[in-house]
N, C-alpha and C positions, 0 to 999 in steps of 0.2 A: 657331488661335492657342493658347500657352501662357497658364494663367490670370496668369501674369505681364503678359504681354503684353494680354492682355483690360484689367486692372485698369488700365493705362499707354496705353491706347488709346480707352479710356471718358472723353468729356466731355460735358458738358451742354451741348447743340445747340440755338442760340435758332432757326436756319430750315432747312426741312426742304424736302426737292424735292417740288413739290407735283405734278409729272408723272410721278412715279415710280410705277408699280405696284406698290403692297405687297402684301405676302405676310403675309393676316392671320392664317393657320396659326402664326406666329413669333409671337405674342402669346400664343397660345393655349399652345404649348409654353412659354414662358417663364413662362406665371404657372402649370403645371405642376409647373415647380420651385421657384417660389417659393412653393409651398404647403407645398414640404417644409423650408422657413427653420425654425429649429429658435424658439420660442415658448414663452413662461413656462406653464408648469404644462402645456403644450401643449392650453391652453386655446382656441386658434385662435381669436380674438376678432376676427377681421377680416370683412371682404369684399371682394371686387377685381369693381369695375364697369367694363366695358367702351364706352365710347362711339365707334362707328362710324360714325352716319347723318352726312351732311353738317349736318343738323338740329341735332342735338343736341351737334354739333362747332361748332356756330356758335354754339349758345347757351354749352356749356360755356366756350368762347372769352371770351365778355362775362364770364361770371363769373368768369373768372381773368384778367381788367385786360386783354382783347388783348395779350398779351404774342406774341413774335414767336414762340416754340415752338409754343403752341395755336393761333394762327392757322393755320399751316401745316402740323401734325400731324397724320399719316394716322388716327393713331389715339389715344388717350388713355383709360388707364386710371386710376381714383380709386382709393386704397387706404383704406381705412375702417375706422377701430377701431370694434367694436360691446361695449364694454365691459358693456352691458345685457345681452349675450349668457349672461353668465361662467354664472349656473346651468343654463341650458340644455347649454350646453359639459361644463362639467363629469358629469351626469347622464349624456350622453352617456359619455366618458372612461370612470364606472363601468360602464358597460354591456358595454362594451366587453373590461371585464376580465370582467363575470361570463358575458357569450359564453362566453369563452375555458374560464371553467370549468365552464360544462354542469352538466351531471345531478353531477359528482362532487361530494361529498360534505363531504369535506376541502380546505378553502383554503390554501394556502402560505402564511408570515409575510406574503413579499410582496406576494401577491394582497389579503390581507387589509387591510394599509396601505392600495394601492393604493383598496380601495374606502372604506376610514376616510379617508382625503386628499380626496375628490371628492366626497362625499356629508358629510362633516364638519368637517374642516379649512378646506374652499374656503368655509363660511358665515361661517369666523368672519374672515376677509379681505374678503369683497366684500359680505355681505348689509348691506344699505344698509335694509331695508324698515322699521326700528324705529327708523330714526333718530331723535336722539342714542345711541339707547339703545343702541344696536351699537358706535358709534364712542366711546363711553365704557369699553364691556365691552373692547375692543380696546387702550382707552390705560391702562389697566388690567392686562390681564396683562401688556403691554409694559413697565408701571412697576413690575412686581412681579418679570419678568425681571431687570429693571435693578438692582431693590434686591438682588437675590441674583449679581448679578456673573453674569450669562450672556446672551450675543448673542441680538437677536431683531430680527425684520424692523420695521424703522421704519415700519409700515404701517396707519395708524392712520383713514386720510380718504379717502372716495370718492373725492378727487382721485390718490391714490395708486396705486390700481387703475388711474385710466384713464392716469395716466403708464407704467404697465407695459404698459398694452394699447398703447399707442402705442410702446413702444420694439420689440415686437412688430410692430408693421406696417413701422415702418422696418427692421428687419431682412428682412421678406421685398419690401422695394420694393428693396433692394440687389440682393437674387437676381435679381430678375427685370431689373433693369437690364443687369447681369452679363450673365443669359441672352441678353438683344436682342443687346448688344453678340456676342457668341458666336457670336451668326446671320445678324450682317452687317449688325444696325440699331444705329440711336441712339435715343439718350433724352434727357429734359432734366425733371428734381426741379421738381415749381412750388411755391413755398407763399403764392405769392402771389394768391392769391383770394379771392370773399368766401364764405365756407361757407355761409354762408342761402342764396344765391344753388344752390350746386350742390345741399343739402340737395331746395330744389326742382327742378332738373333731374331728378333720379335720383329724385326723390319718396320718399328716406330721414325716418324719423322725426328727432324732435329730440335724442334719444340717440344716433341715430350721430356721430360725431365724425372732420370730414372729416379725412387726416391728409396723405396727398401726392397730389400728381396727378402723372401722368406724362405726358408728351406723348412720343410715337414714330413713328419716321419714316425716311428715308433721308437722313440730314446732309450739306448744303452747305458746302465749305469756309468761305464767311462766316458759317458759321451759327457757329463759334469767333469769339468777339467779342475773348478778351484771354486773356494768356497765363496758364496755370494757376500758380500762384504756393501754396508751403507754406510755412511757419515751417519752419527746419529743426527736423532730427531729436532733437538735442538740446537744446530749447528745450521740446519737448515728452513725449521718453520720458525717463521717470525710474526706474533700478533703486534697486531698496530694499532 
């Protein structure tokens, strides 16, 4: 299929053929690519859990309301912002550059940034450890931006971080939906679960923050419950 046709082919499948032999290689490929979803600071703040045992399909099930998707899903993947992750990620990222630069000597401007951004720039965004006293020092050069007339990221509250790590995992739970569809499977978005509930399943700390679940599967015609319906187009894009 054309990625036209992918996107126009892609619905969210409450019942899935439960005699179908999956092909759990097509998971494994898809969240493949959805690793490479492009991600703020390319911080990769997420993690993608896998749940295959009948087990742990039965219990994930209860925790997302038996809804008609997870009951009947071969497979089901959580997608997990780990916003607690950021310094560790980050540290990482610098590393990364100064591999690249080895034994030499002289750092490029942009090697340099590169490791001032990740090692200096990323604390004064997410270090949460001296709270207030971070998230003061934060609303502070932001208001000292502002008094001098120049843009700066409204990014003042732990809460703020973890809304970015989450638009981060929604972006890579699209890919991978994408991908399924791409290889012949369906999928279906839950957000309806109780997160304590899976927290324990997957025996995630209490910092993880569960964000989607996906259930996937081989889609039943009934499993389209109602017809996809949009606002049009121009109700909602607007040039400026």
């Amino acid at each position: 299929m054309t990625f036209k046709e992918i996107v126009e082919s892609r619905r969210s499948i409450r019942k899935f053929d439960t005699e179908h032999v999956f092909k759990h290689e097509r998971v494994t490929e898809a969240l493949r690519l959805a690793i490479l979803s492009p991600n703020s600071s390319n911080l990769q703040t997420w993690e993608f859990y896998r749940v295959k045992s009948a087990d742990k399909l039965k219990e994930l099930s209860e925790a997302c309301l038996n809804q008609g998707a997870a009951r009947t899903a071969s497979e089901m993947v959580v997608f997990v912002s780990r916003q607690d992750l950021w310094e560790k990620r980050a540290n990482w990222n610098a590393q990364q550059i100064k591999n690249k630069v080895g034994d030499r000597q002289e750092l490029s401007k942009r090697e340099k940034r590169g490791i001032h951004y990740y090692e200096t720039m990323m604390k004064l965004f997410y270090d949460n450890s001296l709270w207030p006293l971070n998230s003061i020092f934060r609303r502070l050069v932001l208001l000292w931006r502002v008094l001098n007339g120049k843009p700066m990221m409204r990014f003042t509250r732990k809460q703020d971080s973890k809304v970015v790590s989450n638009k981060s995992v929604a972006i890579a739970a699209q890919t991978f939906m994408l991908a399924m569809k791409d290889q012949g499977y369906d999928t279906c978005p839950m957000e309806g679960f109780d997160s304590a509930w899976v927290r324990k399943a997957l025996d995630l700390p209490k910092s993880a923050d569960v964000s989607i679940i996906v259930a996937c599967g081989k889609g039943l015609p009934e499993g389209i419950t109602n017809e996809r319906l949009r606002l049009p187009y121009g109700e909602v894009v607007f040039e400026v």
